[in-house]
VEXTI-983351 format. One record per atom (N, C-alpha, C, O): residue number from 1; atom name; x, y negated, z negated. Coordinates in Angstrom, 1 decimal. Layout:
N
REC   n atom      X      Y      Z
REC NUM   CA      X      Y      Z
...
//
This chain:
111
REC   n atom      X      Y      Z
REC   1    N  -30.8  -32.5  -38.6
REC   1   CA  -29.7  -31.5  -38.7
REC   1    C  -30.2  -30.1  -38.5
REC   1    O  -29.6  -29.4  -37.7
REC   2    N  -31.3  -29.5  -39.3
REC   2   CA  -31.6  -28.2  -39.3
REC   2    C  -31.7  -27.9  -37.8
REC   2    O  -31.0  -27.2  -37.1
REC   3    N  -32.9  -28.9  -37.5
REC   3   CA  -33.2  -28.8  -36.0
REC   3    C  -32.2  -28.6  -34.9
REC   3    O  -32.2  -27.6  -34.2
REC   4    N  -31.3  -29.7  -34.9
REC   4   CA  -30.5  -29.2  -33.8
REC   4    C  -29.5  -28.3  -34.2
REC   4    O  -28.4  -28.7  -33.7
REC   5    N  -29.3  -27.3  -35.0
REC   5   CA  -29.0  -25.8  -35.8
REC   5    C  -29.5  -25.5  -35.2
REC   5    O  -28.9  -25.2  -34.2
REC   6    N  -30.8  -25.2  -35.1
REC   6   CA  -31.5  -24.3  -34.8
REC   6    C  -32.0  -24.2  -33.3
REC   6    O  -32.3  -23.2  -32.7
REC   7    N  -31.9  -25.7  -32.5
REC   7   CA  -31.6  -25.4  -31.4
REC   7    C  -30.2  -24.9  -30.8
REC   7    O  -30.2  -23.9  -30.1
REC   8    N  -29.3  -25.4  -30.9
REC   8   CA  -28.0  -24.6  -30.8
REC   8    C  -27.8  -23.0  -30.6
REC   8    O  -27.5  -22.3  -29.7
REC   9    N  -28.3  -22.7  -32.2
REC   9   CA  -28.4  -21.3  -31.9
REC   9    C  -29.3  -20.6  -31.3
REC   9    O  -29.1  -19.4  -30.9
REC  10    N  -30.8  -21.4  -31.1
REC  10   CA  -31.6  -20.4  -30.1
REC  10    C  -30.7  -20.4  -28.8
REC  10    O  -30.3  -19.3  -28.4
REC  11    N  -30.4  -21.7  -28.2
REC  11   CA  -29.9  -21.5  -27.1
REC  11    C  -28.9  -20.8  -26.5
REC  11    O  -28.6  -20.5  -25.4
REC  12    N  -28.1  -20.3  -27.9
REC  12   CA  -26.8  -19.6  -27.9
REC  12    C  -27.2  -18.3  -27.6
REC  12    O  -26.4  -17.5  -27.1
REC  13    N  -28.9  -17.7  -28.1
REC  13   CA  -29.2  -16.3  -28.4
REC  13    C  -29.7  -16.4  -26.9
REC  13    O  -30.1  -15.3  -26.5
REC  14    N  -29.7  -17.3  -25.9
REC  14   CA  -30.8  -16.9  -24.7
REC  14    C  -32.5  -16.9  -25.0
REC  14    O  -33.4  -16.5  -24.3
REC  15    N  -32.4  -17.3  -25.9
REC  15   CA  -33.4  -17.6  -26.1
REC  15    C  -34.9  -18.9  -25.8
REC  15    O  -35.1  -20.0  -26.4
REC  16    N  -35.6  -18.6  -25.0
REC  16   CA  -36.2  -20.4  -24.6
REC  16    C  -37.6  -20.5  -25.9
REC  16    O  -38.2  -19.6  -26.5
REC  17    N  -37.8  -21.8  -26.1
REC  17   CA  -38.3  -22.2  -27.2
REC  17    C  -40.0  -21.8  -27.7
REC  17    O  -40.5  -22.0  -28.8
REC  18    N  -40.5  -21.1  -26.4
REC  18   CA  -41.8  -20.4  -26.6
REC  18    C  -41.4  -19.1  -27.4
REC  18    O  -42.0  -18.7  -28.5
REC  19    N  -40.4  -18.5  -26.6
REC  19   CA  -39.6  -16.8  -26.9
REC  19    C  -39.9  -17.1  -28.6
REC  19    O  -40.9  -16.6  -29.2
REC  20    N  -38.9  -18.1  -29.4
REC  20   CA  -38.4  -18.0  -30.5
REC  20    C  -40.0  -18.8  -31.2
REC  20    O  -40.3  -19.1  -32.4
REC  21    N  -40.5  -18.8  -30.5
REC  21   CA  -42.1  -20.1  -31.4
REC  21    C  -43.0  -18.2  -31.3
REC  21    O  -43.5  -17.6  -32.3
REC  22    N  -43.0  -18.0  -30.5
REC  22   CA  -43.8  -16.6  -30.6
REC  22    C  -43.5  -15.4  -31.6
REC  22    O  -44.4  -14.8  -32.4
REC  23    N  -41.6  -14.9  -31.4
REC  23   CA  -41.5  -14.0  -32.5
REC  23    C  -41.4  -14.6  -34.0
REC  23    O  -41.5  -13.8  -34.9
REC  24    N  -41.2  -15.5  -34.3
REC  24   CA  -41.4  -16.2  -35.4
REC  24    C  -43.2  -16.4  -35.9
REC  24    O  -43.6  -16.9  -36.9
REC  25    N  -43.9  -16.0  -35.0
REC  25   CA  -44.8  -16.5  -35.3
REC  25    C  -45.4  -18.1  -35.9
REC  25    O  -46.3  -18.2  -36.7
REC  26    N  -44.8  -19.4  -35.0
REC  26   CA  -44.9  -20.4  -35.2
REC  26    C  -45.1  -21.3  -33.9
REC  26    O  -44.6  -21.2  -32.8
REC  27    N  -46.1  -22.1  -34.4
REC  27   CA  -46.9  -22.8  -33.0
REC  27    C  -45.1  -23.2  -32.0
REC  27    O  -44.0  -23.3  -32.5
REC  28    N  -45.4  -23.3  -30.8
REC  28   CA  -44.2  -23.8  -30.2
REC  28    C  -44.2  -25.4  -30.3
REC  28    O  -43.1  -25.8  -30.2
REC  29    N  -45.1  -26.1  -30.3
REC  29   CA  -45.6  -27.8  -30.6
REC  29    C  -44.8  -27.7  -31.8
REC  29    O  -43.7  -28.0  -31.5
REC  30    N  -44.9  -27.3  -33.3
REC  30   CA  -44.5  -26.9  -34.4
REC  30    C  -43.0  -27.1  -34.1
REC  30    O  -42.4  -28.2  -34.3
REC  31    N  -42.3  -25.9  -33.6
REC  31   CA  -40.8  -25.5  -33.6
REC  31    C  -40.0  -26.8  -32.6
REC  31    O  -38.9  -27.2  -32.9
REC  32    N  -40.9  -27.1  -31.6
REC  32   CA  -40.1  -28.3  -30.9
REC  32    C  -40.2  -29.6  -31.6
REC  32    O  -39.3  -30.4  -31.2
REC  33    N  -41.0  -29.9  -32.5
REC  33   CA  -41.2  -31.0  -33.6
REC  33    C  -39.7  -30.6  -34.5
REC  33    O  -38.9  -31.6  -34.4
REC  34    N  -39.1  -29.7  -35.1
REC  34   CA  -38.4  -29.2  -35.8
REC  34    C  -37.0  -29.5  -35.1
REC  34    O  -36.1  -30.0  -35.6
REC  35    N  -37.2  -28.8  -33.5
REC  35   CA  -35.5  -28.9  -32.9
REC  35    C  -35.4  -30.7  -32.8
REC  35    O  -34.5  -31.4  -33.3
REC  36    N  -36.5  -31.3  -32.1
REC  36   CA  -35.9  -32.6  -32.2
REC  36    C  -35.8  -33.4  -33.5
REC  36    O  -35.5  -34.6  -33.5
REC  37    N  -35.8  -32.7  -34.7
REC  37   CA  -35.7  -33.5  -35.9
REC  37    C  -37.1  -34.8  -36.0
REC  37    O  -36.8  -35.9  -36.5
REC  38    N  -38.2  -34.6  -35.7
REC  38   CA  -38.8  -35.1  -35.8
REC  38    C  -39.6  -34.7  -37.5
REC  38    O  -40.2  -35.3  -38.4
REC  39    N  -39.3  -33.3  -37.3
REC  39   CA  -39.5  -32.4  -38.6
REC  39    C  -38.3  -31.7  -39.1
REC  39    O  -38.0  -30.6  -38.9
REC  40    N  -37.8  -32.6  -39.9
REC  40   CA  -36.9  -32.2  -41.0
REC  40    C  -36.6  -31.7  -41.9
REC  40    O  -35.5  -31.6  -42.3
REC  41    N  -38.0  -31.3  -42.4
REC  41   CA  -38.4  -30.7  -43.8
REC  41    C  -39.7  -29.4  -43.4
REC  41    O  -40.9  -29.4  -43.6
REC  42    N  -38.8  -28.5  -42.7
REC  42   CA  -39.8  -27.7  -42.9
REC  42    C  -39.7  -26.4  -43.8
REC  42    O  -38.7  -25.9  -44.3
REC  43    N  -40.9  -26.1  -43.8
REC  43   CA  -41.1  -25.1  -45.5
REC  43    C  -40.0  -23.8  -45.0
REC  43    O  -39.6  -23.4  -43.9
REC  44    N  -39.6  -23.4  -46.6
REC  44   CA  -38.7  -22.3  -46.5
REC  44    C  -39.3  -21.0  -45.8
REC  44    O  -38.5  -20.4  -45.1
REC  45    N  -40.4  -20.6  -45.9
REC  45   CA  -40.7  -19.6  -45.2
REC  45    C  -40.4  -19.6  -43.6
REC  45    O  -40.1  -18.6  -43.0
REC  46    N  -40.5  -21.3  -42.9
REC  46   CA  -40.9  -20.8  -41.8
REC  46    C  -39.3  -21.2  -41.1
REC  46    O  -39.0  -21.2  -39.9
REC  47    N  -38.0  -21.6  -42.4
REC  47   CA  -36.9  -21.5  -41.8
REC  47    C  -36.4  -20.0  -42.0
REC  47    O  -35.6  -19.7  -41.1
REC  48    N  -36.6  -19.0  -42.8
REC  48   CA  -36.2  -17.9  -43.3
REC  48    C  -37.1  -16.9  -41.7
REC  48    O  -36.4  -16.1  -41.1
REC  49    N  -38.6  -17.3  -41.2
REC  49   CA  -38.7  -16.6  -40.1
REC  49    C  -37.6  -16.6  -39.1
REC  49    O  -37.0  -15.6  -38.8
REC  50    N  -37.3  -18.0  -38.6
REC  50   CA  -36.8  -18.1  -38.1
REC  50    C  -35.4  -17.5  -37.5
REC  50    O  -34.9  -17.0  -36.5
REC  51    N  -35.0  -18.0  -39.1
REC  51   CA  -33.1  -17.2  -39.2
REC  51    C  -33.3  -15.6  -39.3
REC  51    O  -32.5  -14.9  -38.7
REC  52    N  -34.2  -15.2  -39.7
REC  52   CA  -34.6  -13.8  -39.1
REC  52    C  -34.7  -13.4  -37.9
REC  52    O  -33.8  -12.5  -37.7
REC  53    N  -35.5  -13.7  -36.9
REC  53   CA  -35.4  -14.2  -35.8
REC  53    C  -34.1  -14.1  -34.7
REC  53    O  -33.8  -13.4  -33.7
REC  54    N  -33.5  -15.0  -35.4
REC  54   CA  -32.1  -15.4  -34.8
REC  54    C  -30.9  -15.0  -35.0
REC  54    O  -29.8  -15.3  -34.5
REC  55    N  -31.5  -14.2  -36.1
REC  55   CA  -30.4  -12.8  -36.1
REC  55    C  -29.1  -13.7  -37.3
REC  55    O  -27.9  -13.3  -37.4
REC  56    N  -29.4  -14.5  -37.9
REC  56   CA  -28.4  -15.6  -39.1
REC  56    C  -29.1  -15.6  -40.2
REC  56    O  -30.1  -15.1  -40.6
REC  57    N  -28.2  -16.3  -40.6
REC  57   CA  -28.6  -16.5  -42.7
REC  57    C  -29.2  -18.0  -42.3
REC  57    O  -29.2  -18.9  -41.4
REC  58    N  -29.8  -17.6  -43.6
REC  58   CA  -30.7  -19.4  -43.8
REC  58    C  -29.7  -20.3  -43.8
REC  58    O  -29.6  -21.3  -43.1
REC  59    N  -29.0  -20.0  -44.4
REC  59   CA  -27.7  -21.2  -44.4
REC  59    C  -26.9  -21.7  -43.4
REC  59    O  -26.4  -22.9  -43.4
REC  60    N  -26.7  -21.1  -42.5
REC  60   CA  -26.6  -21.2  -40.9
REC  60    C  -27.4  -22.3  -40.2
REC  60    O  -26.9  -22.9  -39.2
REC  61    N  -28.9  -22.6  -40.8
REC  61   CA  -29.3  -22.9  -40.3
REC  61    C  -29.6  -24.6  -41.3
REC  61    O  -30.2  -25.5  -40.7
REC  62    N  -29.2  -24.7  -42.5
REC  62   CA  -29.0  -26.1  -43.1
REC  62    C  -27.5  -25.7  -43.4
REC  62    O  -27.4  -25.2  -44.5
REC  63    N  -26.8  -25.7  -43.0
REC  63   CA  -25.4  -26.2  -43.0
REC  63    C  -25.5  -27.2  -41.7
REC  63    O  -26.3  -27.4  -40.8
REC  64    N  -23.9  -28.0  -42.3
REC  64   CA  -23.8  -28.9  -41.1
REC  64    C  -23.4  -27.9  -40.0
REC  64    O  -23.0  -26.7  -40.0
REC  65    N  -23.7  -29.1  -38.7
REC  65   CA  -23.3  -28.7  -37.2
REC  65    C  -21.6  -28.9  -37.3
REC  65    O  -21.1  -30.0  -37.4
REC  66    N  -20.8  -27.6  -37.2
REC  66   CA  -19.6  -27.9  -36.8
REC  66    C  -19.4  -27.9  -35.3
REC  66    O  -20.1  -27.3  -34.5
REC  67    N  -18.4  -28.5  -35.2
REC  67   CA  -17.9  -28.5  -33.7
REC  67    C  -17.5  -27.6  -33.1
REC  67    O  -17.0  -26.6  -33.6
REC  68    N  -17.8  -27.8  -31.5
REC  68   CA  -17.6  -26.6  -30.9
REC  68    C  -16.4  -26.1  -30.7
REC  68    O  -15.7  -26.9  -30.2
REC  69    N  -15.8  -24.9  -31.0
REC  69   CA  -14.3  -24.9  -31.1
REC  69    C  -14.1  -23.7  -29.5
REC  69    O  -14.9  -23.2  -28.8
REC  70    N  -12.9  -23.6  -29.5
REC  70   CA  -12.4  -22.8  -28.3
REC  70    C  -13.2  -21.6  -28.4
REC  70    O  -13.9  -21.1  -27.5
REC  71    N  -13.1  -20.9  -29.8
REC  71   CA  -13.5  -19.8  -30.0
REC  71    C  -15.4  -19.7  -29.6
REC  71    O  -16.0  -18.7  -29.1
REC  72    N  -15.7  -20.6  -29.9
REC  72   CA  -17.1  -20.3  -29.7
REC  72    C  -17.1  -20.7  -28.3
REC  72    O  -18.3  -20.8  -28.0
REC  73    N  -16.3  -21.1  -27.2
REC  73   CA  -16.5  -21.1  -26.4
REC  73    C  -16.4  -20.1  -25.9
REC  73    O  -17.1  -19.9  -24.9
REC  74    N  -15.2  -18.9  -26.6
REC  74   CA  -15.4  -17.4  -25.6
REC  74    C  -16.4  -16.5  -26.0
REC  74    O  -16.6  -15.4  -25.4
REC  75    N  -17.1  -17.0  -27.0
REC  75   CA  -18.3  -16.2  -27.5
REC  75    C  -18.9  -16.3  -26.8
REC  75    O  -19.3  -15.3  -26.2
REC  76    N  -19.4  -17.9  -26.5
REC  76   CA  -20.6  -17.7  -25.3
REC  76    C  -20.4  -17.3  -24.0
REC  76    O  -21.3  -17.2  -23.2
REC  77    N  -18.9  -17.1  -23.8
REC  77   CA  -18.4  -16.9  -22.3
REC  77    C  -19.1  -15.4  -22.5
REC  77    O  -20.0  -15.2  -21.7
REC  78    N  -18.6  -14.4  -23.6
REC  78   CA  -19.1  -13.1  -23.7
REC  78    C  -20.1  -13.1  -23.7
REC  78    O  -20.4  -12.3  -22.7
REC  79    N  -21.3  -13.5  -24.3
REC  79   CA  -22.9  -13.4  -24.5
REC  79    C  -23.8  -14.1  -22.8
REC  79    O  -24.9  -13.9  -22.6
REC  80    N  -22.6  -14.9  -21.7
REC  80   CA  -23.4  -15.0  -20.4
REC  80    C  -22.6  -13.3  -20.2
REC  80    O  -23.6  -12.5  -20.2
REC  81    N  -21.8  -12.9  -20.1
REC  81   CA  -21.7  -11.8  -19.3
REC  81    C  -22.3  -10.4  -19.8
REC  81    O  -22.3   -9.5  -19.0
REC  82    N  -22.7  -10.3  -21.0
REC  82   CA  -23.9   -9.7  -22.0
REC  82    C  -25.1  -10.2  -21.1
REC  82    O  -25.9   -9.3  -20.8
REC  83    N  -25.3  -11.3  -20.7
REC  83   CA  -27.1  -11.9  -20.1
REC  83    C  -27.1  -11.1  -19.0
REC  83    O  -28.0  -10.3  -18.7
REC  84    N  -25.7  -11.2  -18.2
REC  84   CA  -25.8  -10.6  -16.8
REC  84    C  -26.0   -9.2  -16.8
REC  84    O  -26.4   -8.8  -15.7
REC  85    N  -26.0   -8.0  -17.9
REC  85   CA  -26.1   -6.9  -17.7
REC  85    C  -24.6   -6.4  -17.4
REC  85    O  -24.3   -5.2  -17.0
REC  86    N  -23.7   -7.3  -17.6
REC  86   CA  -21.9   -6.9  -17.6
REC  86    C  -21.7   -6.1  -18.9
REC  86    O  -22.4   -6.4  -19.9
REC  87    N  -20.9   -4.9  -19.1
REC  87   CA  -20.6   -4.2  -20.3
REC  87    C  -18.9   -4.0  -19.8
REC  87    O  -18.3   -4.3  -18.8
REC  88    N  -18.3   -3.6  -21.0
REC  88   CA  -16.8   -4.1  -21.3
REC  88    C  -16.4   -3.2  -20.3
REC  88    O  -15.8   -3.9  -19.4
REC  89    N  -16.4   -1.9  -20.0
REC  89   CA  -16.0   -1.4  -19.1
REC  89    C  -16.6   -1.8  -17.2
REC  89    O  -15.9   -1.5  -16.2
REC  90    N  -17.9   -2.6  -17.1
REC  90   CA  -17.7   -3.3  -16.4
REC  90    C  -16.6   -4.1  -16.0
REC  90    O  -15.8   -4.1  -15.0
REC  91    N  -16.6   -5.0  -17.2
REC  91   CA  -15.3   -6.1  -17.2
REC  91    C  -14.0   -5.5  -16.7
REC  91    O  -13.1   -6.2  -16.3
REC  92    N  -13.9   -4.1  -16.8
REC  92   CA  -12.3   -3.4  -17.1
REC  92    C  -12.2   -3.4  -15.5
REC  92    O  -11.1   -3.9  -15.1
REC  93    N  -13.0   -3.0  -14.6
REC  93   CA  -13.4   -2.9  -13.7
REC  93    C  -13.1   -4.0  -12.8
REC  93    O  -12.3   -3.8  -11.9
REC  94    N  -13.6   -5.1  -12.9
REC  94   CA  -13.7   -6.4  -12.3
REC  94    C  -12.4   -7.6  -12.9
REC  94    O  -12.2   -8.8  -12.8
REC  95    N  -11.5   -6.4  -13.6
REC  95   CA  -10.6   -7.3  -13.7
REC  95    C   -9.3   -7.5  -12.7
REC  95    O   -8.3   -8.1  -12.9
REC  96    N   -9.6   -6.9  -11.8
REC  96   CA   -8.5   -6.7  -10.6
REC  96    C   -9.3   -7.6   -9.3
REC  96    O   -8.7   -7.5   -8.2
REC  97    N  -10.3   -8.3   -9.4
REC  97   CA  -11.0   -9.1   -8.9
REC  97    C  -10.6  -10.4   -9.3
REC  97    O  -10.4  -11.4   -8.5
REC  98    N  -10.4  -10.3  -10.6
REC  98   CA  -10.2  -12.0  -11.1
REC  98    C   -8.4  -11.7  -11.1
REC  98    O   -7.8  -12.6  -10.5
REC  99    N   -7.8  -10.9  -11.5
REC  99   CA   -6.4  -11.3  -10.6
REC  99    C   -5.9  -11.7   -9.6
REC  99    O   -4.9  -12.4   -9.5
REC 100    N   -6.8  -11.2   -8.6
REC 100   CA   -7.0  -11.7   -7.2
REC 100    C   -6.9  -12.9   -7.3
REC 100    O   -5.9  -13.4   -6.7
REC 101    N   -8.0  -13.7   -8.0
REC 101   CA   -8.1  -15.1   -7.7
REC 101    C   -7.5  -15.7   -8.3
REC 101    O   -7.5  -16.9   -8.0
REC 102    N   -6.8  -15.3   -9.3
REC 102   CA   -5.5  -16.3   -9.9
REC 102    C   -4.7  -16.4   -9.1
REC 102    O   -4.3  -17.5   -8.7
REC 103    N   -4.2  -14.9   -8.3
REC 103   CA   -2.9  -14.9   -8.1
REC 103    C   -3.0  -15.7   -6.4
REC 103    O   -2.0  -16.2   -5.9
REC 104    N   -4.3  -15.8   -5.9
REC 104   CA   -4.6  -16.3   -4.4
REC 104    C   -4.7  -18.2   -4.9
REC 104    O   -4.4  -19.0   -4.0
REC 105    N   -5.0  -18.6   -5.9
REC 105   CA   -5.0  -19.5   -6.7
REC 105    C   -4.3  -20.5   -6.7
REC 105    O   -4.4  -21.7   -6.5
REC 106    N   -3.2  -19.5   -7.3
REC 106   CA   -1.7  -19.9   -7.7
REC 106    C   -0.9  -20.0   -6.0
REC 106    O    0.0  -20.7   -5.6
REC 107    N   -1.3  -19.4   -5.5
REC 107   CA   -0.2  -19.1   -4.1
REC 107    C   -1.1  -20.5   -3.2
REC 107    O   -0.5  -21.3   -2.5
REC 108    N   -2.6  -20.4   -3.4
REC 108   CA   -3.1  -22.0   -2.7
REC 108    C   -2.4  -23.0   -3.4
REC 108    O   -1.9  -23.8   -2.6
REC 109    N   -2.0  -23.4   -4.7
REC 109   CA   -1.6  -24.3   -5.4
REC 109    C    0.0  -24.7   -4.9
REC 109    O    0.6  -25.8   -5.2
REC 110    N    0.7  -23.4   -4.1
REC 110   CA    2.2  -24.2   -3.9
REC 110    C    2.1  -25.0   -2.8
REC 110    O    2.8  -26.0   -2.5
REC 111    N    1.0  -24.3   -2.2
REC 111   CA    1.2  -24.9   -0.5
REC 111    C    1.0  -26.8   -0.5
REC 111    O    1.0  -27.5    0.5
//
């Protein structure tokens, strides 16, 4: 359970598994033993790096896995367009783009 916590949210931060084994200061052999639950019990210090790290509370990281809900689906919709170097006024910009394609969308869909 910790483990795949903790993979979840690296992968949510953009994060790849060396990135988070390096600023944690922990072998990446170590941290990939952990995401697959092979290691389930690892010491508090090196979950407390981690959730440091990852920008979360320890508890975040032994609580259970809830499901993914809508909402965290627009989270990560926001955090790819955050990866891209997109900022909100970008977005404000490019939204007369994605009107476009609804509205060309919708007009392919009657035909």
């Amino acid at each position: 359970m910790i483990g795949t916590n903790i993979n979840r949210i690296r992968r949510k931060k953009n994060l790849t598994l060396s990135e988070l084994a390096e600023r944690a200061d922990v072998s990446k052999s170590y941290l990939s033993n952990i995401e697959r639950n092979l290691n389930d019990n690892p010491s508090i210090q090196i979950v407390e790096k981690l959730a440091e790290v990852l920008g979360v509370e320890v508890v975040a990281l032994l609580g259970e896995e809830k499901p993914f809900t809508k909402d965290d689906e627009w989270i990560e919709f926001v955090d790819n367009l955050k990866s891209l170097g997109i900022t909100k006024p970008d977005f404000d910009e490019y939204r007369i783009v994605f009107e476009f394609i609804k509205w060309k969308n919708q007009k392919d869909a009657k035909k």
